[in-house]
N, CA and C atoms of all chains as a GROMACS GRO file, in nm:
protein
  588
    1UNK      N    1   4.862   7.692   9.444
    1UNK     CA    2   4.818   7.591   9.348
    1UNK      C    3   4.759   7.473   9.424
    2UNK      N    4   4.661   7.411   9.362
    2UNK     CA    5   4.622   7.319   9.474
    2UNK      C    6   4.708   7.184   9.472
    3UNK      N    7   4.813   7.180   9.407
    3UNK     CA    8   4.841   7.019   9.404
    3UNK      C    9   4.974   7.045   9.536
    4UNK      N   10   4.966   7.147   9.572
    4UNK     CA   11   5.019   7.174   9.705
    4UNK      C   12   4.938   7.098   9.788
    5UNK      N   13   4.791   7.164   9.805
    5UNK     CA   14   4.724   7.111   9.880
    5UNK      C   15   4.707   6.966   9.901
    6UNK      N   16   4.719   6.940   9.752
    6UNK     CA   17   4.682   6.737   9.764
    6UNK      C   18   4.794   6.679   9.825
    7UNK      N   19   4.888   6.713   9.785
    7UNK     CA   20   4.990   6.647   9.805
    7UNK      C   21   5.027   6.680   9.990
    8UNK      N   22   4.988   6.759  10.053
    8UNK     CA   23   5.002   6.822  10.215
    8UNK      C   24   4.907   6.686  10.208
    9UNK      N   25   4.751   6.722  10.200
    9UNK     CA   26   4.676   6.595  10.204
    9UNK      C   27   4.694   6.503  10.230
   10UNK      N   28   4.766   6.461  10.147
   10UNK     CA   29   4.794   6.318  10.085
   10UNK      C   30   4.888   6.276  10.176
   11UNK      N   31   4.997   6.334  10.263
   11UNK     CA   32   5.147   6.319  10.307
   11UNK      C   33   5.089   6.295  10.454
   12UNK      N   34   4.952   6.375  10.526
   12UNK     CA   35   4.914   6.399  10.645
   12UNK      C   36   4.847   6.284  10.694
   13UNK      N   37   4.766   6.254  10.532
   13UNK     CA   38   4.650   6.100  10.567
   13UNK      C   39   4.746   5.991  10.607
   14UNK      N   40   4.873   6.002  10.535
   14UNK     CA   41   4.951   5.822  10.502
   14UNK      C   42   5.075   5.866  10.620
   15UNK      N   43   5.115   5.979  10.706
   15UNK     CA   44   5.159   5.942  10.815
   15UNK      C   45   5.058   5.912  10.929
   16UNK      N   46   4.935   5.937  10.918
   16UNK     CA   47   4.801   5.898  11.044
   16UNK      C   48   4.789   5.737  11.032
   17UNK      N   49   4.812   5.757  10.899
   17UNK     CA   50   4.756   5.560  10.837
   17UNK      C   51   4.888   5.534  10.918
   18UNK      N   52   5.008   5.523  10.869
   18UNK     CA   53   5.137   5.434  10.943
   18UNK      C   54   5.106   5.446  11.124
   19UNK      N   55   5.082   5.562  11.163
   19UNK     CA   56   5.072   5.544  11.296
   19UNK      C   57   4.955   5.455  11.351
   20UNK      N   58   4.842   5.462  11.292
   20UNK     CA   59   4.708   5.399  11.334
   20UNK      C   60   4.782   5.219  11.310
   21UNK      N   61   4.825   5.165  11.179
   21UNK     CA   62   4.850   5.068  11.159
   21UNK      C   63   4.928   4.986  11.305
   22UNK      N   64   5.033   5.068  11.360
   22UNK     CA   65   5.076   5.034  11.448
   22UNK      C   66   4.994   5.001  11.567
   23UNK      N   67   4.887   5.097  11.588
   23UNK     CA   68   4.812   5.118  11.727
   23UNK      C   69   4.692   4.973  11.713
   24UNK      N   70   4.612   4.973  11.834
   24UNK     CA   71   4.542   4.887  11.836
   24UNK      C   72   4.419   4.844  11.740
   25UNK      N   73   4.419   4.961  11.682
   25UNK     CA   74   4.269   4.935  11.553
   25UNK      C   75   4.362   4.957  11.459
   26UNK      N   76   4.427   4.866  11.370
   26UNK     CA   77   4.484   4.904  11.216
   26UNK      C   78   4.378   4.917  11.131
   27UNK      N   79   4.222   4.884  11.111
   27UNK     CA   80   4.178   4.875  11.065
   27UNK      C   81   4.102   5.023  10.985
   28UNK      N   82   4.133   5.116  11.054
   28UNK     CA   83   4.149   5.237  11.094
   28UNK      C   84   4.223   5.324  10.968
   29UNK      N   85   4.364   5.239  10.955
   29UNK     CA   86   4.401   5.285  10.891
   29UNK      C   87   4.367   5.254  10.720
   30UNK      N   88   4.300   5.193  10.710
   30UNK     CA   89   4.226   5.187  10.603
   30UNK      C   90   4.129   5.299  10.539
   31UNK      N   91   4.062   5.263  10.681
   31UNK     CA   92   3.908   5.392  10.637
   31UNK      C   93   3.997   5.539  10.630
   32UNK      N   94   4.151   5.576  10.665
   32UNK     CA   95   4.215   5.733  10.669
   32UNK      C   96   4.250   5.683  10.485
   33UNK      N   97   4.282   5.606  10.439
   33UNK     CA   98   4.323   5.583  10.281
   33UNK      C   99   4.161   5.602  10.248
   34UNK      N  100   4.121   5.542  10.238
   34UNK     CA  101   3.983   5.560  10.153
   34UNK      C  102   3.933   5.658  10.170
   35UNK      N  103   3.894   5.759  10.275
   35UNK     CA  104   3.864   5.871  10.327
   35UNK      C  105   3.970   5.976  10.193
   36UNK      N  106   4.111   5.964  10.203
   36UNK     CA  107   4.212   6.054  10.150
   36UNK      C  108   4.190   6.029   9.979
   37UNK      N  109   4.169   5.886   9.985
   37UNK     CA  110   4.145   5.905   9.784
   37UNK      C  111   4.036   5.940   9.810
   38UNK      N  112   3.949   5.992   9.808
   38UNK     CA  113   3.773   6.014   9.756
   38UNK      C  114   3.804   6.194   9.778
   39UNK      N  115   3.877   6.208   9.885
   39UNK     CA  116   3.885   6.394   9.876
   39UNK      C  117   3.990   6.428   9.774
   40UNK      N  118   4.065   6.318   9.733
   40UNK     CA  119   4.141   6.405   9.628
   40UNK      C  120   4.095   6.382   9.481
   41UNK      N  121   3.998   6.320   9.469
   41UNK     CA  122   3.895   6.296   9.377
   41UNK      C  123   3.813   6.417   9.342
   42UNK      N  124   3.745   6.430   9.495
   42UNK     CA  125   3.623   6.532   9.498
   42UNK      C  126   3.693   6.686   9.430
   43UNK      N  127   3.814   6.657   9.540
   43UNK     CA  128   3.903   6.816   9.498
   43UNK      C  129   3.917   6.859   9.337
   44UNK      N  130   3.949   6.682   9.307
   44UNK     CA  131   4.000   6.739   9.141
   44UNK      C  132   3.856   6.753   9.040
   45UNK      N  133   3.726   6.744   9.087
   45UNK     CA  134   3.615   6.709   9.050
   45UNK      C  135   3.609   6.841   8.941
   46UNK      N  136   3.611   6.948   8.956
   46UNK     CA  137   3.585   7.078   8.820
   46UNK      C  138   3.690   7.052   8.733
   47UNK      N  139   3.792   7.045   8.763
   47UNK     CA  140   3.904   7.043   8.681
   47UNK      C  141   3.869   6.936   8.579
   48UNK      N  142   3.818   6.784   8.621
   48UNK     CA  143   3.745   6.679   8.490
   48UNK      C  144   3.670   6.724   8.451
   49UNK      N  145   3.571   6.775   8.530
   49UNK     CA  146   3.436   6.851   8.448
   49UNK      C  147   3.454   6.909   8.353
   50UNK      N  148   3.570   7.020   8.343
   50UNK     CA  149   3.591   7.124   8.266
   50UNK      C  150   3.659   7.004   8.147
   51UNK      N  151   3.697   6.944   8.136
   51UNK     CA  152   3.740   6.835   8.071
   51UNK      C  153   3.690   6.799   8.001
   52UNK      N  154   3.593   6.721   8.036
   52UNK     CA  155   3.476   6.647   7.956
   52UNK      C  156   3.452   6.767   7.882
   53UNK      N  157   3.359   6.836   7.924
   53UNK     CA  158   3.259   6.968   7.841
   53UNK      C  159   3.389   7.020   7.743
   54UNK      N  160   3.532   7.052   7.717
   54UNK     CA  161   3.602   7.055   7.640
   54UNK      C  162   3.601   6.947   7.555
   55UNK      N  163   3.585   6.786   7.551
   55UNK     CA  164   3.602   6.707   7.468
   55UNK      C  165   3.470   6.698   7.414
   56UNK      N  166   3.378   6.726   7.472
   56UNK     CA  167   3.215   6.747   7.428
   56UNK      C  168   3.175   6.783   7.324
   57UNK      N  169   3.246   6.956   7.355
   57UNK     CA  170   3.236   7.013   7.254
   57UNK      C  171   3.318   6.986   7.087
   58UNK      N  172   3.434   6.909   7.124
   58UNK     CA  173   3.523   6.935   7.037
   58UNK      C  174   3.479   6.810   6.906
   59UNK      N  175   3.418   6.717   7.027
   59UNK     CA  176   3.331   6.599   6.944
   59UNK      C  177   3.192   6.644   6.875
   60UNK      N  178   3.124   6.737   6.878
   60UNK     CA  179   3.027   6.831   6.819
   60UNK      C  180   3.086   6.843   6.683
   61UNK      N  181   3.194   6.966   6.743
   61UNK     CA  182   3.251   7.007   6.621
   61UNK      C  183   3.250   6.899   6.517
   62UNK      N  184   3.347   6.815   6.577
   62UNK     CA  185   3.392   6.687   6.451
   62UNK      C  186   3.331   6.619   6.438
   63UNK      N  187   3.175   6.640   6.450
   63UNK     CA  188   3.035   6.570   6.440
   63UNK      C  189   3.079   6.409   6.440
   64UNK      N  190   3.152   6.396   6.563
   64UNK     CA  191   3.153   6.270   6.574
   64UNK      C  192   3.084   6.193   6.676
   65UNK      N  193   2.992   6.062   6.622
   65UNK     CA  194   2.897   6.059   6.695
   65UNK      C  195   2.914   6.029   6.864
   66UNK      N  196   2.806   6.102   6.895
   66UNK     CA  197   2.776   6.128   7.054
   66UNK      C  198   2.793   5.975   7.111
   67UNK      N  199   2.718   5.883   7.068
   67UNK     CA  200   2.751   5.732   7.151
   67UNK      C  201   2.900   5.702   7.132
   68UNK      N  202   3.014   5.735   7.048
   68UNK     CA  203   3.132   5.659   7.095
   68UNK      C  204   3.224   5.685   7.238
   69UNK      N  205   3.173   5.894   7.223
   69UNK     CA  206   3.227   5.970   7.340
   69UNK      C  207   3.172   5.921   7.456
   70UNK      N  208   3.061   5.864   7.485
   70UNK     CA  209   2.977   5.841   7.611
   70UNK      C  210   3.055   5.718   7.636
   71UNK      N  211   3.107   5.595   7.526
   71UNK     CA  212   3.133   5.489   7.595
   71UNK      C  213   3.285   5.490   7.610
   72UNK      N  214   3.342   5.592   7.528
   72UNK     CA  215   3.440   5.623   7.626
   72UNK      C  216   3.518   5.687   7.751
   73UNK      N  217   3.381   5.789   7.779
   73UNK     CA  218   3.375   5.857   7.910
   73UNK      C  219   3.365   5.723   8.049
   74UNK      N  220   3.222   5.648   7.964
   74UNK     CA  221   3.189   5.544   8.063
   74UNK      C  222   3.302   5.451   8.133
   75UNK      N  223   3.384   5.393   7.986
   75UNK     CA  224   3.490   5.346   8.022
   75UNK      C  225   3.587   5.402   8.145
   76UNK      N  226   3.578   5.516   8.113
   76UNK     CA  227   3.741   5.589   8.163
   76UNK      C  228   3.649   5.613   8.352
   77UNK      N  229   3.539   5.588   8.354
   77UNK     CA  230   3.443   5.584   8.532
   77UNK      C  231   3.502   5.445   8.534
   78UNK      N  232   3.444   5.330   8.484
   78UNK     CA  233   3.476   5.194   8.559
   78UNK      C  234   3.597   5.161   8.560
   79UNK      N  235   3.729   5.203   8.493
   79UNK     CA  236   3.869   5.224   8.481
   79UNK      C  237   3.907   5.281   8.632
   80UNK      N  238   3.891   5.416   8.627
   80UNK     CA  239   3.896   5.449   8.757
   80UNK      C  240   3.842   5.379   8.911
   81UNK      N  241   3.653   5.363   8.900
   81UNK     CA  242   3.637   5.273   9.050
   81UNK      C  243   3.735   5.157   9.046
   82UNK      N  244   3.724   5.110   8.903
   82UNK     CA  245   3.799   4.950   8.966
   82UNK      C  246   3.956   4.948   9.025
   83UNK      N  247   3.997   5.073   8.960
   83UNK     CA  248   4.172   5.120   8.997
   83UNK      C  249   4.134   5.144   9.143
   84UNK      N  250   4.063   5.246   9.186
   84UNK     CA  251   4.083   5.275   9.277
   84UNK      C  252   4.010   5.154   9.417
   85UNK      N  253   3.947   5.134   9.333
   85UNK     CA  254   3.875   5.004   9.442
   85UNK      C  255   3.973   4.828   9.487
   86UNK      N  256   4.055   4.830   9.392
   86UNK     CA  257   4.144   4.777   9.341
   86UNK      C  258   4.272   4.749   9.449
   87UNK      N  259   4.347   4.943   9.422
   87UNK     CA  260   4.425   5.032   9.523
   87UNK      C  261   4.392   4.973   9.646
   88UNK      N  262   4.277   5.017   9.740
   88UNK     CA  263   4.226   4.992   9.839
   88UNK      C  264   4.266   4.855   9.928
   89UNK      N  265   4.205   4.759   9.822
   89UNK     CA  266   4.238   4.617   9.903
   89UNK      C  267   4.318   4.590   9.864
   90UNK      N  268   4.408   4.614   9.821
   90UNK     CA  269   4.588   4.573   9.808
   90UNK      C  270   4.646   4.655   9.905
   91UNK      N  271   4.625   4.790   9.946
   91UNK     CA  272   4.684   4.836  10.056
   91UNK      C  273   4.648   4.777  10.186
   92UNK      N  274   4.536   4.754  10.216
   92UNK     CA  275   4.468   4.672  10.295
   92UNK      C  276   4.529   4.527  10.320
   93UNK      N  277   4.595   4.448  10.222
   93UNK     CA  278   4.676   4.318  10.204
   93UNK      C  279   4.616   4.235  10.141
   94UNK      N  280   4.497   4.235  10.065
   94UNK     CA  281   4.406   4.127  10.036
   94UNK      C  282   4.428   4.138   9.879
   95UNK      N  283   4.530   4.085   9.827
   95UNK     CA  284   4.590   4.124   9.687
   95UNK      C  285   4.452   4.001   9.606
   96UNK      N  286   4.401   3.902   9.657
   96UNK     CA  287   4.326   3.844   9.577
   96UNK      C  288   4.223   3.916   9.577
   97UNK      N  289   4.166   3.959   9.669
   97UNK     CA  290   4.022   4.019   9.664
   97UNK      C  291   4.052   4.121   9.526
   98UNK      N  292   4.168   4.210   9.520
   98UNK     CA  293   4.202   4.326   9.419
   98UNK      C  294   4.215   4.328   9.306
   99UNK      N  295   4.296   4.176   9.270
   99UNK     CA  296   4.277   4.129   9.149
   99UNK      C  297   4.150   4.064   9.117
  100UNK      N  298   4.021   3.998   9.191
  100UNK     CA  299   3.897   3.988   9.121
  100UNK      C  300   3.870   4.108   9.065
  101UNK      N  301   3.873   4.228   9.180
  101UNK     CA  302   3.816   4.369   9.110
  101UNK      C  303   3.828   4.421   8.992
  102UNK      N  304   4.032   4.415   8.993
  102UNK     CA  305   4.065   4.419   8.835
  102UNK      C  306   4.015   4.348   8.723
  103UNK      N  307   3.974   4.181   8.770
  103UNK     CA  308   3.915   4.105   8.643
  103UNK      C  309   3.716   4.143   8.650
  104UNK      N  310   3.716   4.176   8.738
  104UNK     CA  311   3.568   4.202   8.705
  104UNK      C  312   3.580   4.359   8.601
  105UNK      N  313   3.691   4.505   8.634
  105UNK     CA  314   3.649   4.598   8.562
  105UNK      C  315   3.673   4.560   8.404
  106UNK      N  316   3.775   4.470   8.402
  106UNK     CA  317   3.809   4.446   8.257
  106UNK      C  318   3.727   4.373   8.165
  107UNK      N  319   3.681   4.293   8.252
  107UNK     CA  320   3.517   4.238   8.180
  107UNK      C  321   3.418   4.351   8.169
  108UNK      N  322   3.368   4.452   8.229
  108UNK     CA  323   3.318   4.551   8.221
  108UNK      C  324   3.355   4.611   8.083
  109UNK      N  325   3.506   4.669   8.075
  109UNK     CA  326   3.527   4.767   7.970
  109UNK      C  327   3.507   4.666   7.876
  110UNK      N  328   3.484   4.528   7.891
  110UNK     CA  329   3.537   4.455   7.711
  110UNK      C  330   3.408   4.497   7.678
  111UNK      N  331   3.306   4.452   7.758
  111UNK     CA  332   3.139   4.477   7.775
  111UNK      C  333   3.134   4.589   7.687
  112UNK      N  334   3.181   4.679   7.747
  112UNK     CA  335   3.110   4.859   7.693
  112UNK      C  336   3.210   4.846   7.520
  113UNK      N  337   3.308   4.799   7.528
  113UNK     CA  338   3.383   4.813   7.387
  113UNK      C  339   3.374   4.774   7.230
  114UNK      N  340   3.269   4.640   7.315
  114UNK     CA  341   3.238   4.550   7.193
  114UNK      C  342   3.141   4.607   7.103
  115UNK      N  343   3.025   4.741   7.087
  115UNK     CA  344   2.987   4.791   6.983
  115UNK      C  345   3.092   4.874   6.928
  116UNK      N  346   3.171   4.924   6.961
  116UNK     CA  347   3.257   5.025   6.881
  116UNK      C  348   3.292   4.898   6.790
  117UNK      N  349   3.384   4.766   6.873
  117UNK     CA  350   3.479   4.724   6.783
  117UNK      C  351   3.326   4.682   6.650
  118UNK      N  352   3.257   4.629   6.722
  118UNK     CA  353   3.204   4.576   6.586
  118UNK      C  354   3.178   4.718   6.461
  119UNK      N  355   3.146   4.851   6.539
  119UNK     CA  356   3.154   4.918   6.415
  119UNK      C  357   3.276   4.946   6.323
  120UNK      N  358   3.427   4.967   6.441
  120UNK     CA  359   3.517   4.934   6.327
  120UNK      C  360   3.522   4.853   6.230
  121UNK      N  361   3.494   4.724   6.311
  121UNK     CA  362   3.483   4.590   6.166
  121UNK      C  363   3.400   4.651   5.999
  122UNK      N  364   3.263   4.674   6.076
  122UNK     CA  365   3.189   4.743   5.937
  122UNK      C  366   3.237   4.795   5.842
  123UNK      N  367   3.294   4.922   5.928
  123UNK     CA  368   3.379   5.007   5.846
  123UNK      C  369   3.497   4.940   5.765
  124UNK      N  370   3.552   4.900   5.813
  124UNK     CA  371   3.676   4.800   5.698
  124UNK      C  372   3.615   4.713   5.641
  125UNK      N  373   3.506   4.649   5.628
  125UNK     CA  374   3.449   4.564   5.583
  125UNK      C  375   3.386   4.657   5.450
  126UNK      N  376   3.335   4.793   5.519
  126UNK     CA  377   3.289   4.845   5.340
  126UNK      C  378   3.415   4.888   5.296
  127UNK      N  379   3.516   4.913   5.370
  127UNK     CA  380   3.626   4.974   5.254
  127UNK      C  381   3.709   4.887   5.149
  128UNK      N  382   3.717   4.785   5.219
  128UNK     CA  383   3.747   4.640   5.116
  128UNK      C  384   3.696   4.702   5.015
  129UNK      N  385   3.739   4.691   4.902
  129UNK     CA  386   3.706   4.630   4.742
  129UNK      C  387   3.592   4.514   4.738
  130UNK      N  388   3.773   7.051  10.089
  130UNK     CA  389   3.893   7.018  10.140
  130UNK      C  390   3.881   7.062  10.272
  131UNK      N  391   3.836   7.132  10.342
  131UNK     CA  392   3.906   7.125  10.520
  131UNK      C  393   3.779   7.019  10.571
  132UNK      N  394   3.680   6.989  10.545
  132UNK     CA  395   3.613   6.906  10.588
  132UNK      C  396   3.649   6.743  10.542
  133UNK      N  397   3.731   6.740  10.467
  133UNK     CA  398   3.828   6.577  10.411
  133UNK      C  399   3.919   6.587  10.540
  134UNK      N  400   4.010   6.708  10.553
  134UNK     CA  401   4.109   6.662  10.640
  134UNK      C  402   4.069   6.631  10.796
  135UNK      N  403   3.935   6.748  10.806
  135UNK     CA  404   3.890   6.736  10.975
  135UNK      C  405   3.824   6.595  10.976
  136UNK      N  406   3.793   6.546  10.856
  136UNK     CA  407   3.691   6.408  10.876
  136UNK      C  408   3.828   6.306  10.893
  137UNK      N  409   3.953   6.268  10.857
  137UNK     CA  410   4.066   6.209  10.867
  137UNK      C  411   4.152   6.224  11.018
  138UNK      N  412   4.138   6.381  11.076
  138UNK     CA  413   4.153   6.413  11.187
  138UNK      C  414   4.090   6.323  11.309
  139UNK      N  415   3.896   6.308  11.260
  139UNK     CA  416   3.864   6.289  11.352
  139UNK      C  417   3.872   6.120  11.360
  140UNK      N  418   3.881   6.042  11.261
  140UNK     CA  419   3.870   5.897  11.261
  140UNK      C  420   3.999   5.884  11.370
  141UNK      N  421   4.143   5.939  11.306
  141UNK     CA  422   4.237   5.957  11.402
  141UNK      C  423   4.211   5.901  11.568
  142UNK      N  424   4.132   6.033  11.599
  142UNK     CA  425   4.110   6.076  11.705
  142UNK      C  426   4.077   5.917  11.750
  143UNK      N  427   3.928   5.906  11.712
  143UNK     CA  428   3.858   5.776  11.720
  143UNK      C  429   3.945   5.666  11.747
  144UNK      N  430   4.050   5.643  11.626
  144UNK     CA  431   4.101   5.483  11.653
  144UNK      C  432   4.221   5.536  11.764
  145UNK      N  433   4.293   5.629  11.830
  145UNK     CA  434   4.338   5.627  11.924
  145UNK      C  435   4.312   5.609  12.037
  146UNK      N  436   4.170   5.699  12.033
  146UNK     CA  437   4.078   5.648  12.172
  146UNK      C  438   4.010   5.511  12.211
  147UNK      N  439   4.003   5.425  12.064
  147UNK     CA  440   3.992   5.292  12.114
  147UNK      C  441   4.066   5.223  12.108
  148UNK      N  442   4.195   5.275  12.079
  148UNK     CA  443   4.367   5.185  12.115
  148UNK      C  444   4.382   5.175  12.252
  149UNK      N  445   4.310   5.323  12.289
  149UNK     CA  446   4.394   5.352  12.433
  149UNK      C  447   4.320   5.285  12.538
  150UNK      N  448   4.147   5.285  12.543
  150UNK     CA  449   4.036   5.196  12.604
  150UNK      C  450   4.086   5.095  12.591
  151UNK      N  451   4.091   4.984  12.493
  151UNK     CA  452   4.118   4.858  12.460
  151UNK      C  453   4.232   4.796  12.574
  152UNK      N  454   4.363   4.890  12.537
  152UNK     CA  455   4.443   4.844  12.645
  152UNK      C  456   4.437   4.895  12.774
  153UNK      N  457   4.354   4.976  12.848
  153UNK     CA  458   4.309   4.982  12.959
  153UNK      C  459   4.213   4.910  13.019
  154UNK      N  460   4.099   4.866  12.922
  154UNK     CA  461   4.028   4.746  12.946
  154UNK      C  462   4.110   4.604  12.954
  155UNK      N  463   4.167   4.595  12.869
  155UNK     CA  464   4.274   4.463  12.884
  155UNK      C  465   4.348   4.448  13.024
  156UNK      N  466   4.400   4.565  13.081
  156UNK     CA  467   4.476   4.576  13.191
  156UNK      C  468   4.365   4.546  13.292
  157UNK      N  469   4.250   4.598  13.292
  157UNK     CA  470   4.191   4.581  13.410
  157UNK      C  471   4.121   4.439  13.408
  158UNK      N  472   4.154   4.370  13.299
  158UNK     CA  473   4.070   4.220  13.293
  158UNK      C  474   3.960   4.192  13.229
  159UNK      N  475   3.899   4.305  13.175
  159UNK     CA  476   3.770   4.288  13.086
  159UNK      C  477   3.779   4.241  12.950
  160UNK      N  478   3.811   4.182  12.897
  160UNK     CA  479   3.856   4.168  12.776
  160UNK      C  480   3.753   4.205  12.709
  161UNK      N  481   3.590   4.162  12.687
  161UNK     CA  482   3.517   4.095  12.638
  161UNK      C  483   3.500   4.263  12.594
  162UNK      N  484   3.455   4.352  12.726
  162UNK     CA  485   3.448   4.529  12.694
  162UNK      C  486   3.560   4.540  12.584
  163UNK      N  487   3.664   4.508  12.608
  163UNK     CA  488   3.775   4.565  12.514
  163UNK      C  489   3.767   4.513  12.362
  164UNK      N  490   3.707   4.391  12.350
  164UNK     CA  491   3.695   4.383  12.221
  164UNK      C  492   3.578   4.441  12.156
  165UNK      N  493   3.500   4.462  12.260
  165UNK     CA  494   3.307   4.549  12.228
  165UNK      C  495   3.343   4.703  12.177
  166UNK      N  496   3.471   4.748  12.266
  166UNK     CA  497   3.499   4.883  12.236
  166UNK      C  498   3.580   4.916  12.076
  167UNK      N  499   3.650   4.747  12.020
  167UNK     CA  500   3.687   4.817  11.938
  167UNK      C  501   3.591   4.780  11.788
  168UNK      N  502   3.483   4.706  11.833
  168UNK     CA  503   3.347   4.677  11.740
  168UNK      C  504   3.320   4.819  11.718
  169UNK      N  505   3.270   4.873  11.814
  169UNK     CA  506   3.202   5.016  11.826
  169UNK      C  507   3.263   5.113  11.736
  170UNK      N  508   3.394   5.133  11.825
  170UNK     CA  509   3.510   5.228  11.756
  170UNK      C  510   3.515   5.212  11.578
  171UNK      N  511   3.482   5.108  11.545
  171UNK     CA  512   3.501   5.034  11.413
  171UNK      C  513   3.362   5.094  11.338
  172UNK      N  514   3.296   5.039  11.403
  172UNK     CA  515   3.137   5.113  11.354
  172UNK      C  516   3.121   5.208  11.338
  173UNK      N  517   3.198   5.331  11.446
  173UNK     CA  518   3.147   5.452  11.411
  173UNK      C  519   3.234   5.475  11.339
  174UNK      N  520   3.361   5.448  11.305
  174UNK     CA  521   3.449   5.513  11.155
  174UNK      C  522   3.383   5.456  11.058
  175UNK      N  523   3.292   5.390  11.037
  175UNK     CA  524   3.246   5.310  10.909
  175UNK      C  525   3.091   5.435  10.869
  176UNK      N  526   3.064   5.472  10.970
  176UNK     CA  527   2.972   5.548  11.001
  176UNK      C  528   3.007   5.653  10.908
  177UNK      N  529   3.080   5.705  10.955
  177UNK     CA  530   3.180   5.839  10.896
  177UNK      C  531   3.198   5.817  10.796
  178UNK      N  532   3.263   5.727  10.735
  178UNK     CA  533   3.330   5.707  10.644
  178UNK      C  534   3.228   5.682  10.532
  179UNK      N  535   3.131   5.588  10.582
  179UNK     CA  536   3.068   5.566  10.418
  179UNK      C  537   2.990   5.645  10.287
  180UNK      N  538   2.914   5.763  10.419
  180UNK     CA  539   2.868   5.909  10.310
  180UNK      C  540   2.985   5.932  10.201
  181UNK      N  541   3.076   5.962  10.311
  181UNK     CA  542   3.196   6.006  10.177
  181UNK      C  543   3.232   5.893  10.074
  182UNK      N  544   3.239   5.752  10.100
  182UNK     CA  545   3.227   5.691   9.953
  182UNK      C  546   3.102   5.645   9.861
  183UNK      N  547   2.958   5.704   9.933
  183UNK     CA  548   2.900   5.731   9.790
  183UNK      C  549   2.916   5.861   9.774
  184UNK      N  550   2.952   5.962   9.818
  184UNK     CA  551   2.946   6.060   9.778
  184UNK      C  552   3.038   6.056   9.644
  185UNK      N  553   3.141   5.970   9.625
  185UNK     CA  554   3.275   5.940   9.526
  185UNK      C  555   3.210   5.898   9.436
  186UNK      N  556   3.140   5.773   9.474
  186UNK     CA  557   3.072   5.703   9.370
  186UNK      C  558   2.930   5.777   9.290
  187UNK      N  559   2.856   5.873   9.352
  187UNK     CA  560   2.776   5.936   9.336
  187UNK      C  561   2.804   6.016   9.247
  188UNK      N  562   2.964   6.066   9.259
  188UNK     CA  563   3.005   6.192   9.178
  188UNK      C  564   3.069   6.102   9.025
  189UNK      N  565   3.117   5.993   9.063
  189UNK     CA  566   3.202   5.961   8.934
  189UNK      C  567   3.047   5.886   8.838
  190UNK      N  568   2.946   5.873   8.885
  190UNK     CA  569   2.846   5.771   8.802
  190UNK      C  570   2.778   5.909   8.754
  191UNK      N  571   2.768   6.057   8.802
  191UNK     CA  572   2.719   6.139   8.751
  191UNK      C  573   2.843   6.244   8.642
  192UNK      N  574   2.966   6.236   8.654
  192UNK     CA  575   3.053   6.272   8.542
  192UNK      C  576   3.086   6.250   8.462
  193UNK      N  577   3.075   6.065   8.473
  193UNK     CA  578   3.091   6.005   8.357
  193UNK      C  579   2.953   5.942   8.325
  194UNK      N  580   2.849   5.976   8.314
  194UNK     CA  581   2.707   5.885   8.323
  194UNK      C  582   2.687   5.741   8.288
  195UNK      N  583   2.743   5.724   8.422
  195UNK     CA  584   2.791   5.593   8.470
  195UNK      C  585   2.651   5.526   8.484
  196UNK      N  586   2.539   5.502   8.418
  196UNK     CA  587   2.386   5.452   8.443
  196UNK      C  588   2.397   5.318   8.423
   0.00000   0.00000   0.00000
């Protein structure tokens, strides 16, 4: 199964990172974290694919329109870079730099959210009486 | 996947070999080499390293059409 694999992965990168941290370039041990999330990304890459194209379809079916699924796909990309970009410089120690990231993705998603909400509004607005 | 772990292998490699220069340069009095070596050392993991994060970013702006 591969979450064997991630997880070997995952266990091999973050004892190289603790040792590098110690040695004369810690900096090092950064680029072995960032290096280790992006392959266990890449790894899990068909498995979302197959994902999406399941919710794709299923939103067809329930002829529900194509722009809400896109801005919630979109969402669930800048959710992720900013998590994981986020991750990064907090492991790194730079907890302010991580929290701009976080307040910049969340301004992002309000960005992408604000036509849905206004179409909810509509919608309760015609169902009123 | 074996090209994630050999690319993690080799940064390894890298920042040991400019742990180990650094303080051999230090010992012999050069400092100025020893801090040049670990610019370098630094550069070339950044080298390495950065294909693979657009390649991340490349992949997540094309799954989720991130435009």
């Amino acid at each position: 199964m591969q979450i064997f694999q991630i997880v070997g992965l995952a266990l091999v990168a973050s004892f190289i990172a603790v040792i590098l941290r110690q040695s004369r370039a810690p900096e090092s041990a950064m680029l072995i974290s960032i290096v280790a999330g992006a392959v266990v990304f890449l790894l899990m890459l068909d498995k979302i694919g197959a994902v999406i194209r399941v919710l794709e379809e299923l939103a067809d079916r329930a002829h529900v329109n194509k722009f809400y699924l896109m801005t919630i796909f979109k969402i669930i990309g800048i959710a992720y870079i900013g998590e994981f970009g986020a991750q990064v410089c907090r492991d790194a120690g730079e907890g302010a730099v991580a929290s701009k990231v976080e307040f910049a993705a969340k301004i992002l998603i309000i960005v992408l959210a604000v036509p849905i909400i206004g179409a909810i509004l509509e919608t309760v607005i015609r169902l009123l009486p | 996947m074996g090209e994630g772990v050999n690319l993690i292998f080799r940064i390894a490699g890298l920042a040991i070999v400019v742990s180990i220069l650094f303080t051999f340069l230090k010992q012999a009095g050069r400092d100025e080499y020893a801090y040049m070596t670990l610019l370098v050392g630094l550069a070339i993991g950044l080298l390495w390293v950065i294909p693979v994060i657009l390649e991340l970013f490349e992949t997540v702006r094309s799954l989720f059409q991130l435009y």
